[in-house]
Backbone as ProteinMPNN parsed JSONL, in Angstrom:
{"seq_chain_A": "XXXXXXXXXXXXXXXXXXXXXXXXXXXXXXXXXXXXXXXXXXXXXXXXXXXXXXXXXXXXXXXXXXXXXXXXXXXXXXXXXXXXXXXXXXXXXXXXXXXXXXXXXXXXXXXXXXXXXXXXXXXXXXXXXXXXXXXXXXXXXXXXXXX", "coords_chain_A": {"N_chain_A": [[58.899, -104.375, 84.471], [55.595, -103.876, 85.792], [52.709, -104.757, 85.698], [50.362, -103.046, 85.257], [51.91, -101.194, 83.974], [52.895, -101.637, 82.004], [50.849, -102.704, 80.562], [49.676, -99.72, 80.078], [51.826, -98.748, 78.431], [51.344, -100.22, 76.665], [49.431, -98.989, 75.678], [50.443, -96.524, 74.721], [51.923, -97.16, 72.846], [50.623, -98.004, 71.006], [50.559, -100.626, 70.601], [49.82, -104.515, 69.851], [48.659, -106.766, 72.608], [50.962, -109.13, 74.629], [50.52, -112.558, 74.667], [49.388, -114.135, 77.492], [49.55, -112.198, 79.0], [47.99, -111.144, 81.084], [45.28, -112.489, 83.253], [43.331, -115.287, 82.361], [41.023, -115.504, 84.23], [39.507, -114.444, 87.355], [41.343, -111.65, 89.103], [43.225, -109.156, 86.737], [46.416, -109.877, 87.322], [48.558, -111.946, 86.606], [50.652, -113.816, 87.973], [50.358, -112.844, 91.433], [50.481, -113.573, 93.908], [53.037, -112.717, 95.349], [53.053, -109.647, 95.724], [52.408, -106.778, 98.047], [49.285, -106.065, 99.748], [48.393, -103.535, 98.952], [50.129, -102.488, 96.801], [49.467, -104.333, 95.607], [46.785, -103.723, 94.885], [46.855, -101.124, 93.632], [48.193, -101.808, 90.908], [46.337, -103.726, 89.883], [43.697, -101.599, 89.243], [45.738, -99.723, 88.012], [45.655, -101.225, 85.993], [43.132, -102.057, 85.099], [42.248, -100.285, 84.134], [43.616, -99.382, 82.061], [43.586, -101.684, 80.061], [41.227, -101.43, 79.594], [41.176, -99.308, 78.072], [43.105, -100.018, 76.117], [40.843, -102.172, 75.168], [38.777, -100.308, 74.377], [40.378, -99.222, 72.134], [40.782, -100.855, 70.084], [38.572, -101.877, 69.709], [37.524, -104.462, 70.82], [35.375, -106.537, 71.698], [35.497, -108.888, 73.587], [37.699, -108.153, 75.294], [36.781, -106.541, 76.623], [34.851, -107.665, 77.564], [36.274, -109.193, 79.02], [37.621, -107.355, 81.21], [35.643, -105.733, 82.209], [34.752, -108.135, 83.606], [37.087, -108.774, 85.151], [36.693, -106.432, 86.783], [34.353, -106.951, 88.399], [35.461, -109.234, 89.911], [37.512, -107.613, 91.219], [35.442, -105.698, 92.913], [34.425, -107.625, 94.447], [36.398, -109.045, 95.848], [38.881, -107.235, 96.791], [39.413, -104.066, 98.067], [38.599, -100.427, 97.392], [40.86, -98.306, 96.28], [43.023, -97.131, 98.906], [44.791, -96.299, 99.399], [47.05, -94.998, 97.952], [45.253, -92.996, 96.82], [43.922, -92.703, 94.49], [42.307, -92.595, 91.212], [42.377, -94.941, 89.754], [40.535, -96.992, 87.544], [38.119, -96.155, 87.216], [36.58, -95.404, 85.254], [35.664, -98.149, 84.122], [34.563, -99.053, 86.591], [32.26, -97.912, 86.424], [31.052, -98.324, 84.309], [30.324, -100.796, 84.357], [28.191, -100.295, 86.693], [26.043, -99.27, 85.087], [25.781, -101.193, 83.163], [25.564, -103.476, 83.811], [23.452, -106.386, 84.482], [22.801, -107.654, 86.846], [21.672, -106.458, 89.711], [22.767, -106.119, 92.438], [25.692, -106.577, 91.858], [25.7, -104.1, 90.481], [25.039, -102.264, 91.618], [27.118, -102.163, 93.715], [29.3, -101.806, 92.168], [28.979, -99.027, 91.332], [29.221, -98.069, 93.923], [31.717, -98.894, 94.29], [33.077, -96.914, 92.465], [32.473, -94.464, 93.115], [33.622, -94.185, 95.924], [36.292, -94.462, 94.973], [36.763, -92.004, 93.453], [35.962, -90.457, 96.015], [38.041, -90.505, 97.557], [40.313, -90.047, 95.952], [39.943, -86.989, 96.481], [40.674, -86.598, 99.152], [43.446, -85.781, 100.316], [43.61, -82.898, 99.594], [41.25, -82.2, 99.438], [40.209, -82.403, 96.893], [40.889, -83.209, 93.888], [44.545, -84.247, 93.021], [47.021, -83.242, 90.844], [47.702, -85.109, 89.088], [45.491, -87.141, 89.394], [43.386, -85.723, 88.702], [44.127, -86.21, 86.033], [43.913, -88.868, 85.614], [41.101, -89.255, 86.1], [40.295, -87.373, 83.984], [41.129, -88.858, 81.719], [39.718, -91.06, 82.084], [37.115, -89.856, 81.884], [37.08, -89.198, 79.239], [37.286, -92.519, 78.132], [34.951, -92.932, 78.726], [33.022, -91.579, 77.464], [34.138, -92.197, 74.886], [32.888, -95.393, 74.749], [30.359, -94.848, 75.224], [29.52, -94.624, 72.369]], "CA_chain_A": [[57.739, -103.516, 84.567], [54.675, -104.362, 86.705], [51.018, -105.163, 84.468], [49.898, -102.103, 84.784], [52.942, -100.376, 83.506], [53.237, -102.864, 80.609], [49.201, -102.082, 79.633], [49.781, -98.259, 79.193], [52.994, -98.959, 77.533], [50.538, -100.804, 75.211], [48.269, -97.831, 75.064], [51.121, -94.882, 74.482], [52.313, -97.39, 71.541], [49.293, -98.784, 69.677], [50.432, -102.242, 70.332], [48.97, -105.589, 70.539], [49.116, -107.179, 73.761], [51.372, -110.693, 73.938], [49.925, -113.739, 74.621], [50.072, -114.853, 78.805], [50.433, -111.501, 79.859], [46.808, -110.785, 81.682], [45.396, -113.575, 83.649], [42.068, -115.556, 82.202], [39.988, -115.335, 85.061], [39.757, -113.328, 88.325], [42.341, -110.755, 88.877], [44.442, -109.407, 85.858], [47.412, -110.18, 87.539], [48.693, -113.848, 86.51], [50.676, -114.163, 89.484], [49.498, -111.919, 92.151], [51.006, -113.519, 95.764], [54.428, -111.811, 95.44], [52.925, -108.413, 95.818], [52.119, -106.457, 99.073], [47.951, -105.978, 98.594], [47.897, -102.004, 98.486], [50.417, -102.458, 95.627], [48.449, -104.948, 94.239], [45.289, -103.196, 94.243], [47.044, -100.72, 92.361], [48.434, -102.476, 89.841], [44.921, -104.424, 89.217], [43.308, -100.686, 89.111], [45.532, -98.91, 86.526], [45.922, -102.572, 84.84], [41.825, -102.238, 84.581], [42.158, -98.364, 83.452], [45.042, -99.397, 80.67], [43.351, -102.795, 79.096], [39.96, -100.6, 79.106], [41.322, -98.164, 76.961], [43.318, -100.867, 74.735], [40.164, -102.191, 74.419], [38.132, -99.482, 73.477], [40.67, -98.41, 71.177], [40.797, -101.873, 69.131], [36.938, -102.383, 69.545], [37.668, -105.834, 71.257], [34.441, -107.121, 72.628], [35.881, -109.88, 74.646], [38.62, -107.747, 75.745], [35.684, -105.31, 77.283], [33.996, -108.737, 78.792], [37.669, -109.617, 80.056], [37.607, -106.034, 81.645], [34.468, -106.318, 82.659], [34.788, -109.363, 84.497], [38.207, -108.437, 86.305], [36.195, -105.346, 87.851], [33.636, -107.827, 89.166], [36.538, -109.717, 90.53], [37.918, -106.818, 92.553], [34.571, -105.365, 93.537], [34.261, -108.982, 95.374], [38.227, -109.482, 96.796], [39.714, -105.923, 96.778], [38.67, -102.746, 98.461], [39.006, -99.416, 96.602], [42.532, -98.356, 96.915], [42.919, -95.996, 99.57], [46.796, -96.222, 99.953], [47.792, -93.843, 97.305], [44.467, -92.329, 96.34], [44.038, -92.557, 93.095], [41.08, -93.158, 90.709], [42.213, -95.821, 88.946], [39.64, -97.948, 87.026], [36.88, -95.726, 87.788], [35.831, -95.894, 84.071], [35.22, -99.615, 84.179], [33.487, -99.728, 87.545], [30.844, -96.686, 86.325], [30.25, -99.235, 82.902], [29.835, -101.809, 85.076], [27.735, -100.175, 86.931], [25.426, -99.053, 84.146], [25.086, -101.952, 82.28], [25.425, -104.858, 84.668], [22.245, -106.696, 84.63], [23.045, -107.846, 88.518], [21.357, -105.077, 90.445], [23.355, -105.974, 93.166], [26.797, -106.081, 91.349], [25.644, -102.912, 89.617], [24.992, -101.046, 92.738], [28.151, -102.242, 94.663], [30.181, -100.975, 91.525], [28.98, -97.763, 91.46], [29.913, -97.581, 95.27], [33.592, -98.947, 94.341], [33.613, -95.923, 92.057], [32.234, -93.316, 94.093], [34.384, -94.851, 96.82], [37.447, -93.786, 94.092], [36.347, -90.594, 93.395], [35.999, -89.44, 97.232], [39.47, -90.977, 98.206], [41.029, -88.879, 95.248], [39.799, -85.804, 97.241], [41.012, -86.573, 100.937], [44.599, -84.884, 100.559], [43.579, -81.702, 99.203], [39.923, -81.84, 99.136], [40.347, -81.993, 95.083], [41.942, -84.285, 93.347], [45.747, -83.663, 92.758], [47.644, -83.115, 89.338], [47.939, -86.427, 88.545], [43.913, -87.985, 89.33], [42.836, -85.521, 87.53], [44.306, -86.623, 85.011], [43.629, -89.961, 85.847], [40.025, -88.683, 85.606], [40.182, -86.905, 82.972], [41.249, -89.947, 81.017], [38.533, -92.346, 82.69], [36.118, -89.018, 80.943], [37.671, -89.795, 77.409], [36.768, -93.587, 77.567], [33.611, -92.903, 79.544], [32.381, -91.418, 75.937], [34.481, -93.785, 73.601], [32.407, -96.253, 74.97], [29.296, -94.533, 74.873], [29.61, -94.399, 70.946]], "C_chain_A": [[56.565, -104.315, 85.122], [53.52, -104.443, 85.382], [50.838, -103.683, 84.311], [50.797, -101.327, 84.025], [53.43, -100.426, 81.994], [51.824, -102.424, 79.629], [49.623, -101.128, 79.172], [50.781, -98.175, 78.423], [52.309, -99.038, 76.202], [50.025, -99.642, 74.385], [49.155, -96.965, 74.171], [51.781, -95.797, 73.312], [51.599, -97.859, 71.054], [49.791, -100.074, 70.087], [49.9, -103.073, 71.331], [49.856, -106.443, 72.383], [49.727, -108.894, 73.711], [50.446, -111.329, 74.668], [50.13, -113.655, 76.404], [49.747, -113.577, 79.857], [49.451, -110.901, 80.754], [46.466, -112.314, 82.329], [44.26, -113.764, 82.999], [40.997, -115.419, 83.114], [40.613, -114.732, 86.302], [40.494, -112.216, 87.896], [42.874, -110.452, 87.474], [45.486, -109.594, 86.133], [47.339, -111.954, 87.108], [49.177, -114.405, 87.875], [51.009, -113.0, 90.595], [50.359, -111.866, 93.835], [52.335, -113.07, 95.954], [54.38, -110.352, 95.832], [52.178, -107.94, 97.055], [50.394, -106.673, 98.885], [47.553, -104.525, 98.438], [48.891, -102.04, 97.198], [50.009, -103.551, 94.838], [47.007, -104.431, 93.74], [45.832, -102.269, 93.53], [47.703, -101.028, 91.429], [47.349, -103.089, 89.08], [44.024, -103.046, 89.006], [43.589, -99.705, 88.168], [45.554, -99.937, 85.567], [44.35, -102.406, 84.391], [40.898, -101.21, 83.276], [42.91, -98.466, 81.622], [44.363, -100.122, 79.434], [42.007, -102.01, 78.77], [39.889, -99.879, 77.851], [41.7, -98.978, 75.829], [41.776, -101.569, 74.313], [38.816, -101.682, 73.362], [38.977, -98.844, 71.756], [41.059, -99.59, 69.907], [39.223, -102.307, 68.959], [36.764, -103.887, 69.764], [36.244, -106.25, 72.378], [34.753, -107.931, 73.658], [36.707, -109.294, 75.325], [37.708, -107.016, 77.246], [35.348, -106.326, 78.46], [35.416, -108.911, 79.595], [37.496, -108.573, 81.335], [36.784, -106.141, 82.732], [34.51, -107.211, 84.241], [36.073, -109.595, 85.754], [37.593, -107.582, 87.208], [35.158, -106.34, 88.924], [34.372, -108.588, 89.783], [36.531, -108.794, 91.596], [36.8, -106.453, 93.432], [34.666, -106.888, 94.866], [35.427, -109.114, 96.365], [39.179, -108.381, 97.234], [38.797, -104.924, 97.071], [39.192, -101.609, 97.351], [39.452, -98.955, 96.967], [42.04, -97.221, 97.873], [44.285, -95.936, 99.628], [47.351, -95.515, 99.094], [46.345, -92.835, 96.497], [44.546, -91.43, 95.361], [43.025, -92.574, 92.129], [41.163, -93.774, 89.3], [41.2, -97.043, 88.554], [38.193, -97.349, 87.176], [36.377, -95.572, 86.763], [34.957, -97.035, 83.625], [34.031, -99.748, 85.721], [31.938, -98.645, 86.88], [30.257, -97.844, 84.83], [29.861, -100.141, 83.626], [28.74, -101.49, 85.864], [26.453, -99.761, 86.17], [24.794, -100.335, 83.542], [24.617, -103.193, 83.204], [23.781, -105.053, 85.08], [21.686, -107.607, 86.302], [22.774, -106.491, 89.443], [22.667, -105.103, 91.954], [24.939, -105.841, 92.912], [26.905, -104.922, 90.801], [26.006, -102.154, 90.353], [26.466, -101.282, 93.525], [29.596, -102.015, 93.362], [29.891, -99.493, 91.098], [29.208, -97.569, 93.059], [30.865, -97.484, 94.777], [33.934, -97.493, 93.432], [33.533, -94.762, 92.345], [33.454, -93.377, 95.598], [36.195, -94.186, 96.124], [37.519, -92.582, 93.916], [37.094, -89.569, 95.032], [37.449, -89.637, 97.628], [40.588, -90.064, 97.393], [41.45, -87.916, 95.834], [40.41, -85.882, 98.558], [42.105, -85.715, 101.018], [44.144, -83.494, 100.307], [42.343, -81.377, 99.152], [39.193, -81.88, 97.411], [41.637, -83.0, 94.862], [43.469, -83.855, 92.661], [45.685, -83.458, 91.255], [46.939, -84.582, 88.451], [46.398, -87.333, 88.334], [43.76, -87.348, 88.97], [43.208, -85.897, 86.188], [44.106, -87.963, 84.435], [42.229, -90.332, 85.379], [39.706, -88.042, 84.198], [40.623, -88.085, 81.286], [40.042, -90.822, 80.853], [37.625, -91.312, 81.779], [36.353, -89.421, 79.819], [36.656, -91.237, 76.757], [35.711, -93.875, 77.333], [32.846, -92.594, 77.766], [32.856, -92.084, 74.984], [33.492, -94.669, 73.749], [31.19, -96.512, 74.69], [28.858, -94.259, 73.359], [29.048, -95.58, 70.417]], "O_chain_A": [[56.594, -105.52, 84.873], [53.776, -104.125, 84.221], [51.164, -103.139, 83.256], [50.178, -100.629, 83.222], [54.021, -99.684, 81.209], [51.759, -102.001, 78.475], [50.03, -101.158, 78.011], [50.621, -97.356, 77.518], [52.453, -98.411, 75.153], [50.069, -99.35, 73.19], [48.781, -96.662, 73.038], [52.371, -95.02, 72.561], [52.167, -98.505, 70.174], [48.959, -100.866, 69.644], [49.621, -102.971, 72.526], [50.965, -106.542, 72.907], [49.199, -109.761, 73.014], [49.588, -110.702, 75.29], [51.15, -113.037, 76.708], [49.674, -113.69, 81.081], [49.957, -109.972, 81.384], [47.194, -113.262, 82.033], [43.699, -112.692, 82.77], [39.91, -115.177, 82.59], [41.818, -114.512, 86.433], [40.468, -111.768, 86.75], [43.048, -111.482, 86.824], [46.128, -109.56, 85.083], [46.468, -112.815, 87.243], [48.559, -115.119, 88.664], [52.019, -112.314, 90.441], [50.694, -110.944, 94.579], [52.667, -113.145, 97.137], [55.401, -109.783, 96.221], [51.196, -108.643, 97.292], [50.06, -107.399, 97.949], [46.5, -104.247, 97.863], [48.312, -101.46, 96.28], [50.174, -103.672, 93.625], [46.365, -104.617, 92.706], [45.357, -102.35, 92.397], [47.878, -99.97, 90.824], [47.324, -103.051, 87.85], [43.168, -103.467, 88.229], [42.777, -98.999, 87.57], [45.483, -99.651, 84.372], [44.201, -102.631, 83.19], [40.0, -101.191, 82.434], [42.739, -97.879, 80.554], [44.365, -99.704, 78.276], [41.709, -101.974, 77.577], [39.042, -99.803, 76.961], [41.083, -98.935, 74.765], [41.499, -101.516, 73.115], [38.218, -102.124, 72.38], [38.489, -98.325, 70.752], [41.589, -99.192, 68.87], [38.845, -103.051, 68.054], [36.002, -104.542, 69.052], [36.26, -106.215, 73.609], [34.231, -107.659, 74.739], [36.716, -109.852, 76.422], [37.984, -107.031, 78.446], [35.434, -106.159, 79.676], [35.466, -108.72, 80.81], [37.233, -109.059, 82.435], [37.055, -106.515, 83.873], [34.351, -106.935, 85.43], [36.06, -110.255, 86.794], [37.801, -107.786, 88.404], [35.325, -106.345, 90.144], [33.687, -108.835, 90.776], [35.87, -108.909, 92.628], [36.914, -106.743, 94.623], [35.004, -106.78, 96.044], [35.272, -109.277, 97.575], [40.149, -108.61, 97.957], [37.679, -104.809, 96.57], [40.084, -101.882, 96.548], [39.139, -98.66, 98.12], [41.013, -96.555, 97.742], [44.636, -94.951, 100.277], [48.496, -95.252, 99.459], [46.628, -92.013, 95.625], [44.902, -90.262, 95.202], [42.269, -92.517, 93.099], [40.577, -93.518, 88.248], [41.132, -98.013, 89.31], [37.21, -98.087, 87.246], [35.174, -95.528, 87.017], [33.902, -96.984, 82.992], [32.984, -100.391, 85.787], [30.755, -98.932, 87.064], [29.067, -97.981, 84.546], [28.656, -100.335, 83.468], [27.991, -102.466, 85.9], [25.508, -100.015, 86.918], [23.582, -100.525, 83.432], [23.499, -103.706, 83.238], [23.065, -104.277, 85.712], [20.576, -107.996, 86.665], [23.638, -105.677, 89.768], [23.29, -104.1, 92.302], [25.547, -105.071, 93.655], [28.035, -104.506, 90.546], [26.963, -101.395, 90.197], [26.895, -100.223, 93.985], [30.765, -102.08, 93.741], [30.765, -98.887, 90.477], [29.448, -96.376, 93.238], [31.319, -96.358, 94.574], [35.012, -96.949, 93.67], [34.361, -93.937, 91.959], [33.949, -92.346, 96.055], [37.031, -93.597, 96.809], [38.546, -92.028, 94.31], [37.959, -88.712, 95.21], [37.984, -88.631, 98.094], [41.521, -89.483, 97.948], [42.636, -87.616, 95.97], [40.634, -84.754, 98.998], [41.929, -84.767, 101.784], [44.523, -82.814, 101.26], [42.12, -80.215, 98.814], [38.103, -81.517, 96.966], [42.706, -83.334, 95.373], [43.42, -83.07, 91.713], [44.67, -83.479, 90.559], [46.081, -84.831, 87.604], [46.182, -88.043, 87.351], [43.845, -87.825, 87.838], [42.38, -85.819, 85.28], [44.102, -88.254, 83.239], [41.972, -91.258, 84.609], [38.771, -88.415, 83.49], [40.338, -87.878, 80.107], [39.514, -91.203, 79.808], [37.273, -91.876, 80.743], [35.525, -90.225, 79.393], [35.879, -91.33, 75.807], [35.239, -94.581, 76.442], [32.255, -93.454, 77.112], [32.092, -92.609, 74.174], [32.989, -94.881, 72.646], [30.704, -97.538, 74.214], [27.802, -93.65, 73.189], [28.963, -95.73, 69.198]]}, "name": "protein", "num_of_chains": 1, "seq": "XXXXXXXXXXXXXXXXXXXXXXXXXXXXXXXXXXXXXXXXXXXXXXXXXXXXXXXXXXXXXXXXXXXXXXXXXXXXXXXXXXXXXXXXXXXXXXXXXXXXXXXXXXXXXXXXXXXXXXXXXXXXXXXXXXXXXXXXXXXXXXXXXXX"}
């Protein structure tokens, strides 16, 4: 199973995450150069969407800064996917964009998530089955968070 696949795993069973299996800095991928980079941006996108939620739903401060600090990663090294248009992580870039005391990281993560949003829409004008639901998730945390 790929990171991201392994996160929501986490989520849809309550459990803790092992040891190794996120990277400490940059990317959450540990090792990363094996993978095309449109399937690595999504993998680092629902991996950002998955650990978000595990850590809203353990109340892990550092987990959040981990989070956090991966989105500021991609914003910098990764464009916002366009290759399967999706709107993964668009929870994390809109907190990031909110709180981040870097006006200029603030503002260039509320692009990356507006940037998610519109790309959703291109096939159909409206976001399929599936981003909405994608969305409709990212809504959930969007207020967990805000609590």
């Amino acid at each position: 199973m790929d990171l991201d696949e392994r996160l929501w795993w986490s989520v849809a069973q309550t459990e803790k995450l092992p040891d190794g299996l996120i990277s400490s800095t940059d990317g959450l991928l540990v090792d990363p150069d094996g993978l095309a980079i449109e399937y690595r941006t999504m993998v680092e996108l629902g991996g950002l969407q998955a650990l978000w939620a595990i850590a809203m739903r353990d109340g892990d401060r550092a987990m959040r800064e981990r989070v956090l600090d991966a989105a500021r990663w991609n914003i910098e090294e990764l464009q916002p996917d366009n290759a399967i248009n999706r709107p993964w992580g668009l929870p994390v870039f809109l907190e990031l964009a909110m709180y981040e005391s870097d006006e200029t990281v603030a503002q260039t993560a509320d692009l990356h998530a507006q940037t998610l949003l519109h790309n959703a829409c291109i096939n159909f004008g409206k976001p399929d089955l599936l981003s909405a639901l994608i969305l409709k998730n990212g809504i959930a945390l969007l207020r967990q968070a805000d609590q």
